[in-house]
N, C-alpha and C positions, 0 to 999 in steps of 0.2 A: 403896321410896318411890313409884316409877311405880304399881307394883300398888295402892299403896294410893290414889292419885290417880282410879286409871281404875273403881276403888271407888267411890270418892265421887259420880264423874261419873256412873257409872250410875246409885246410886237417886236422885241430884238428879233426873237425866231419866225415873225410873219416877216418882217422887214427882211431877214437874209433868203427866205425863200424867195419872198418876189424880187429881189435883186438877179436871180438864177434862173427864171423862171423865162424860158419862151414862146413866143406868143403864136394860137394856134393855127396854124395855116386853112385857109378855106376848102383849101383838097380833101381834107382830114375830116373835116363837115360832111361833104357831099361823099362820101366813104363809109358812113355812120352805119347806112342801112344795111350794109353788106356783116359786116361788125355786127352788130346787133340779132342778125338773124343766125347767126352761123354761132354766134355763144348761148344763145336760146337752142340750139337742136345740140350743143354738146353739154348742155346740163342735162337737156331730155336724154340723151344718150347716158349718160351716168344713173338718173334716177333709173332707165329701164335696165339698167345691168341689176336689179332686185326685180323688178316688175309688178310690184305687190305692195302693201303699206299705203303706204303716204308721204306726202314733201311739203314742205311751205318754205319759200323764201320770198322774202319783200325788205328794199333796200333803199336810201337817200346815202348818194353822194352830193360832196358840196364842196365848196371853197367859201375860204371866208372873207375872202378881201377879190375886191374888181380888177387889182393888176396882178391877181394871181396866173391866172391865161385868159391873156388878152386876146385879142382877134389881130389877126393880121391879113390885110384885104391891102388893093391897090389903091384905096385911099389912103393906108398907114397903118396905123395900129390903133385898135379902140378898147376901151376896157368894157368890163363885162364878165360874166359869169357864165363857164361851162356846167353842164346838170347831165346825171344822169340819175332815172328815178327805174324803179323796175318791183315786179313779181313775179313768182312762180308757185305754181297749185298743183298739184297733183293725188288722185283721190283712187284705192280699185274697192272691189266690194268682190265678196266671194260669191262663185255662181255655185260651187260646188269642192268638195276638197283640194281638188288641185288647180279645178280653173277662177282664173282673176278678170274681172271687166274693170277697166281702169279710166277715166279722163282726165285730161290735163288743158293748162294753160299758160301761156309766159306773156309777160308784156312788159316793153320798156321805152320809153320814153327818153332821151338825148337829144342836147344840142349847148347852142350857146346864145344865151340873149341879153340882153344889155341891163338889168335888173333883174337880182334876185328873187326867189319865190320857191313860195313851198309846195303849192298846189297849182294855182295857173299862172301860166307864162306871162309876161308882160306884152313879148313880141315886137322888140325895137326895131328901128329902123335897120340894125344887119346884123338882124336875129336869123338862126338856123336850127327849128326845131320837126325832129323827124320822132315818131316811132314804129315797133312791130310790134304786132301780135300773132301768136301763135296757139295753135288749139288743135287738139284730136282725141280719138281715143284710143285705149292697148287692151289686148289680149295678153295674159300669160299661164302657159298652163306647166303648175312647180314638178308634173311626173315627170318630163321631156323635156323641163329647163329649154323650153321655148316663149320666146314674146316679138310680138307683132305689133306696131304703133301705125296708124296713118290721121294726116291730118294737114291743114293749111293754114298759109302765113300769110298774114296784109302787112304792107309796109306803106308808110300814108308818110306824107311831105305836109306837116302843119302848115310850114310857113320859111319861108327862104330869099332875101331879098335882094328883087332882078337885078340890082344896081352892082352885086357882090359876086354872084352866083352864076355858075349855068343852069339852062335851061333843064328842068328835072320831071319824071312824071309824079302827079299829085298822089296818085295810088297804085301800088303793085301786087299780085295775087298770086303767091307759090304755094304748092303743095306740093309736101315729105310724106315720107316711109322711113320707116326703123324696123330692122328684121334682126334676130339675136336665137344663135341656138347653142347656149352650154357660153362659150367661152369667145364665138366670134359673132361678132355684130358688123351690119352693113347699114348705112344710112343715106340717104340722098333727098337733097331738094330740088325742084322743075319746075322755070319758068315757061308756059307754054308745051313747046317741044325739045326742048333743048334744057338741061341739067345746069345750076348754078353749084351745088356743093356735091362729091361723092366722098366720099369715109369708110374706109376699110377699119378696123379695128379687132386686136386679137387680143384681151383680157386675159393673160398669163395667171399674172398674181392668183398665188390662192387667200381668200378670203375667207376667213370664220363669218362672217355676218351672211354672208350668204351659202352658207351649207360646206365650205372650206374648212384646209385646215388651219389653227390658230399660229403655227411654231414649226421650222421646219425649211429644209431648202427649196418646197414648193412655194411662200411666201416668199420667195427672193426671183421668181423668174420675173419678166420686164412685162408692161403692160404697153403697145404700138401701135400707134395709128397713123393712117395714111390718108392724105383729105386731097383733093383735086378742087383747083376754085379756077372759076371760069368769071374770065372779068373782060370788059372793054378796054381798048387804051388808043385813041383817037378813031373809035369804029371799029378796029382789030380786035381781033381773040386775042388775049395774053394769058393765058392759063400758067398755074402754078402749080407744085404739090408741095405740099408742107408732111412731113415725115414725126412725130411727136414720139419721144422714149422716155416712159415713168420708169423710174428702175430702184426698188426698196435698198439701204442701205444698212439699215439700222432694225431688228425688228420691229418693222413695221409702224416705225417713229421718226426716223431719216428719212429721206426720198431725193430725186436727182431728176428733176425734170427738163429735157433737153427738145429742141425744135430743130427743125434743118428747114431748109427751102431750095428746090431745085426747077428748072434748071439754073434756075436767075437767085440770086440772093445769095446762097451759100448759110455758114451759120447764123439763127434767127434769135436765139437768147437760149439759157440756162438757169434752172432755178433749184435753190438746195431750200430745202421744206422741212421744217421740224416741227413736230408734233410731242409736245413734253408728256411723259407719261399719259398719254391720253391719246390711244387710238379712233375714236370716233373721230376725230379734224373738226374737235369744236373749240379749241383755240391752239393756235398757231404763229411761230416766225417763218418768215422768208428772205432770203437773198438771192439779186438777180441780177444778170449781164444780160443788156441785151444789146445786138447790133444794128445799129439806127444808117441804114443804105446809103440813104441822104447825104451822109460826108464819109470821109476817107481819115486814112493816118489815124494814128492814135488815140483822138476824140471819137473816133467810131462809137467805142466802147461805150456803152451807159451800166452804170453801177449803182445799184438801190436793195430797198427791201420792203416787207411789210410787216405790221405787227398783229394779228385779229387776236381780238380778246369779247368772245361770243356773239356782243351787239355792235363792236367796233372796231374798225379795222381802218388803220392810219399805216398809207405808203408814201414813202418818198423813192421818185425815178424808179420805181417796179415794174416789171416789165407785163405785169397785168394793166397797169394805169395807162403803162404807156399805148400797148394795142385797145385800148376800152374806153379811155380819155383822153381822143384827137390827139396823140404825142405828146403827152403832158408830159413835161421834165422842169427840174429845178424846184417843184412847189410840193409842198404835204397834201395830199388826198386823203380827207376822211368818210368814209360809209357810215351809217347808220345802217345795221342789219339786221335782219334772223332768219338763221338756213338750218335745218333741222328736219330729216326726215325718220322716218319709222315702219319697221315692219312686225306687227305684234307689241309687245315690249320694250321693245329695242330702239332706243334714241341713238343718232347719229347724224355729226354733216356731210357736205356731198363728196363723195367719192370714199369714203370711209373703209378698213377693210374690217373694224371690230365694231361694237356698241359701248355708247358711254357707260363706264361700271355705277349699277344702281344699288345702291347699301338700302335695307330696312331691317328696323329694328320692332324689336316685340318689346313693350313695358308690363314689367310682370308687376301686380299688384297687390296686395293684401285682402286677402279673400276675409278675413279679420274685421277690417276694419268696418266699425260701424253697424257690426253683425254681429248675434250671440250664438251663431253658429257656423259650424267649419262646412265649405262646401271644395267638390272636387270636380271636376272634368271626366266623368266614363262613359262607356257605350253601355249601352242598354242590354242587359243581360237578363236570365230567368234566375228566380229567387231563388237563394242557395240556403244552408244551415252552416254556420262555422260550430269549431270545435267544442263550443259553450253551450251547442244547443239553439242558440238565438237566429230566429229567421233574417236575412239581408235582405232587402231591396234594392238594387242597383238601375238609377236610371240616370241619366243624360245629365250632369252638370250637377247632381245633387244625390245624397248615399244615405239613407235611412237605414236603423236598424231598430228592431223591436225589441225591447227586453223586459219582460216582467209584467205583458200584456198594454205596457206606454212604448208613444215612437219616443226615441230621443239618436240624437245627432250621431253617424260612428266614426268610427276614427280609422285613422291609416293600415 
């Protein structure tokens, strides 16, 4: 009876989503790569704000049903499955006390194809599947809280079909830089001659994880960045800048994430971020407005959130889903995750400003048991006389004393 209850409740809840759910325009498709590569250099940008340790994340999103986001082309609307599939590595090795060699890599794979898959694409008739990869190496060295990243991105066109699509190039070849000294970071990626992303960014927040303080009105300044995206728009430059303000609300457990876009756009979304007892951001809620350009009046507005709970992270109309998942709106978005990096000891997810708290315990045990004699824990010492005359022995884990020309066992 339960089973067949928690039955029901589920496709009433898939049936309300896909009822809300619209379907994802083609523009949104051939848009991927730019997407794709710019959330790849702003993870690398966070992991390099440590420059040391380690990172791993590797991720499946999915949808569970085909009219969750459909396709929408000028022949109509087709069902189908949007995917985004992804990793990131990141590895340094010490050269020396302070200096770090470090490489890294990202890759993700997105699109949308007419049949589900876990590992290879089907590639339907107006399938659109793109990915990037990205790869380099860093420098950091922890006396002069300096690090230095370069490295380059392919972006490869699987499969895109002419009947739906424009004309697009099969492969594209950028190479980034990442430069960070103390607290401000400059990033950029170049195609050719000419600059696709720039990123200014000023990391206020004081952070314990990285040599900060833990408490305090230093942990409340604003972390800002500033991004320049150079895009085409029928041949033309259209450039934009997106303005992004983290601002802690709460010791370092609330947050207030805000976006602007100029000259064109105006406000871009707002997300309030809660991290329950647990500074490292290895699970978390969220709520977000975002403003969807597209229409006007009051529907502007999109209102959602997310929930991550370590390996999983289910959004509805988040305004991460929605820039990461062609405009997904009206449907649940679930990830299969794990983001977790490390510096020394210290576990934590991206952008974190503490470490998850690590408890160990000692089990003390009965030195007794099973023995007919008492043994103790000492450092090795020269043999003494106590006040009876009798010679000691003291050595490492076990106490002899002699008495009456026999060893036998001594006591406290």
């Amino acid at each position: 009876m339960k089973n067949g209850i928690n039955k029901i409740f589920f496709w009433l809840a898939l049936a309300a989503s896909v009822a809300f759910a619209d379907p994802i325009p083609t523009e949104a498709l051939t848009q991927g790569g730019l997407v794709m590569r710019d959330r790849q250099l702003r993870d690398i940008g966070l992991v390099m704000r440590g420059g040391r340790g380690g990172f791993f994340d590797i991720g499946y999103t999915f949808t569970p049903s085909s009219e969750q986001l459909q396709l929408k082309s000028k022949y109509g609307v087709h069902d189908g499955f949007a995917f985004r599939h992804h990793y990131g590595i990141f590895g340094s090795w010490a050269l020396d006390s302070t200096s770090h060699l470090g490489f890294l890599t990202w890759f993700d794979r997105a699109g949308w194809d007419t049949q589900d898959f876990f590992f290879f694409p089907h590639y339907g008739k107006f399938a659109h599947i793109s990915s990037a990869f990205t790869w380099g190496f860093s420098y950091t060295n922890t006396k002069y809280d300096v690090t230095a990243a370069l490295g380059l991105q392919h972006q490869n066109l699987e499969l895109a079909s002419k009947r739906v699509y424009p004309n697009e190039s099969d492969s594209l070849l950028f190479y980034w830089g990442h430069a960070r000294y103390k607290n401000i970071s400059i990033q950029g990626s170049f195609y050719r001659n000419s600059f696709q992303t720039l990123r200014l960014s000023l990391d206020l927040e004081s952070r314990e994880l990285y040599g900060g303080v833990g408490s305090g009105y230093k942990t409340y300044l604003p972390n800002l960045s500033a991004t320049i995206y150079r895009r085409k728009n029928n041949g033309d430059d259209d450039n934009f800048v997106r303005l992004n303000l983290e601002q802690n609300l709460y010791e370092q457990q609330l947050y207030a994430d805000v976006s602007y876009d100029f000259p064109k756009g105006g406000f871009h979304s707002a997300i309030l971020k809660y991290y329950p007892a647990n500074f490292s951001r290895l699970i978390g809620f969220e709520a977000s407005c975002l403003r969807r350009n597209e229409i006007g009046g009051s529907r502007e507005l999109l209102w959602g959130g997310a929930i991550d709970f370590i390996i999983l992270r289910l959004g509805y109309n988040s305004a991460f889903d929605y820039d990461n998942m062609f405009g997904a709106k009206g449907t649940f978005i679930a990830e299969i995750h794990i983001d977790v990096g490390s510096i020394g000891s210290n576990r934590f997810g991206r952008g974190a400003s503490k470490a998850a708290p690590m408890e160990t315990t000692q089990k003390s045990r009965d030195p007794n048991k099973g023995l007919n004699y008492r043994s103790e824990l000492r450092n090795i010492g020269t043999p003494t006389v106590d006040a009876q005359g009798n010679k000691v022995i003291e050595a490492k884990g076990i106490r002899y004393e002699k008495v009456d020309g026999s060893a036998t066992q001594g006591g406290n």
